[in-house]
C-alpha positions, -999 to +999 in steps of 0.1 A: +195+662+453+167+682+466+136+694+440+135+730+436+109+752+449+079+753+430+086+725+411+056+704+420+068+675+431+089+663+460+112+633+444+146+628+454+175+615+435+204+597+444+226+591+417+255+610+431+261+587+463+251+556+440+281+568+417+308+578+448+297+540+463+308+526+429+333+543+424+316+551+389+317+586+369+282+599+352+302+596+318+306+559+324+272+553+338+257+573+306+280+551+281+262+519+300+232+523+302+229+544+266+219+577+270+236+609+271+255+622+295+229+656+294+206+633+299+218+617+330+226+647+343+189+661+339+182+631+359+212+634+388+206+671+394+166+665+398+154+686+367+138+656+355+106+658+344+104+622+336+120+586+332+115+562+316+109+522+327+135+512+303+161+535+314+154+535+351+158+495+346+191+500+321+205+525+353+194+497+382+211+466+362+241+488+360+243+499+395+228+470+407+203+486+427+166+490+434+149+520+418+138+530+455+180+530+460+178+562+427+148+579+438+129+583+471+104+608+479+108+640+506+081+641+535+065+674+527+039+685+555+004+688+549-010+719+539-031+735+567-070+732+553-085+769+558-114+777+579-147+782+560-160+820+567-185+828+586-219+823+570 
């Protein structure tokens, strides 16, 4: 799902389409990889703020995935550098 405005970062996540492909709920995904399904969902709907290595490796064993299959990040256009004044 999309990042929300103002969130300062542009990361993606993909757990939802991962699950439907499985045909896998977040309960079940949360019981095997051992965290809580809060947790996961934190994770699914992009509030994140973090992740970490062992649980991002836990959730790729059990999907059998790559982490770049759970997370990817948007394109987000340069800002436009402002003209100096006038001296």
């Amino acid at each position: 799902m999309p990042p929300e405005e103002g969130d300062g970062h542009a990361v993606e996540v993909h757990l939802d389409k991962l699950l439907q492909q499985r045909g896998m709920t977040l309960a079940e995904l949360a019981a095997r990889v051992g965290v809580t399904n809060v947790n996961l969902s934190v994770l699914k709907n992009g509030r994140a703020k973090a992740i970490r290595f062992s649980t991002l490796t836990r959730i790729c064993e059990v999907l059998d995935c790559q982490p770049g299959d759970i997370l990817t990040v948007r394109t987000v256009p340069p800002v436009p550098a402002r003209p100096a004044p006038p001296a």
